[in-house]
N, C-alpha and C positions, 0 to 999 in steps of 0.2 A: 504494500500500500504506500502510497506518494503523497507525503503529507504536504510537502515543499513543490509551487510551481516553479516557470522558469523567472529568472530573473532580470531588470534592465538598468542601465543608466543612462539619465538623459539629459544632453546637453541642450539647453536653452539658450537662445537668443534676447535682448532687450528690444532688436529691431523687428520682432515676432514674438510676442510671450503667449501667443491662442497657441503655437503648435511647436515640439524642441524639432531640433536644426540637426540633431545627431543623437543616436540612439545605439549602444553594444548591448546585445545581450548575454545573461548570465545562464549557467544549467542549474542556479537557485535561486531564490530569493539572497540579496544584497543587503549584509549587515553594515559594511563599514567603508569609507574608503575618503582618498586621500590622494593629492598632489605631492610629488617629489619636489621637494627644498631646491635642489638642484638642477633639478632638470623638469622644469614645469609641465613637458608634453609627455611626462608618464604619470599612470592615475594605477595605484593601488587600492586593489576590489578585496576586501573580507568579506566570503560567501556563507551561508546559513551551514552549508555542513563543512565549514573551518578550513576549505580552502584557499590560497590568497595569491592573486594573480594580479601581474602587472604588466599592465595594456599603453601602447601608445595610443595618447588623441585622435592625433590623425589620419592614422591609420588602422583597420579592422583587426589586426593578427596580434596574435598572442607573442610577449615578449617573453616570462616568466612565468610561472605556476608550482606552487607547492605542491608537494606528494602529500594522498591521502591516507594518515596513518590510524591505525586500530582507535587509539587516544585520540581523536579529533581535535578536542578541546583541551588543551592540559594547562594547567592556573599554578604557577609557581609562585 
């Protein structure tokens, strides 16, 4: 059973805010995520089952992606 749909994130315009301008999809729902400090055209995605991948902007393809381990979530 699939408790989790898929997931997206959506980039919005100010010159357009009825409809976003740019949209990646996720294989969950989108916990968390975040701009690199240093390199603003990467966006790190925290996914609902503890995966965490790191996508260019502007481009559609996968940079990065953590492996899905037994422990999902581990809290140190």
């Amino acid at each position: 059973m699939r408790l989790q749909g898929d997931g997206l994130v959506l980039f919005w315009s100010l010159k357009n805010p009825e409809f976003p301008m740019r949209a990646l999809k996720a294989p969950c729902s989108v916990t968390a995520l975040a701009f690199a400090k240093r390199s603003p055209h990467l966006l790190g995605v925290g996914l609902y089952d503890g995966t965490v991948a790191v996508r260019p902007t502007p481009a559609r393809r996968l940079v990065l992606s953590s492996l899905i381990l037994a422990s999902d979530h581990l809290i140190i």
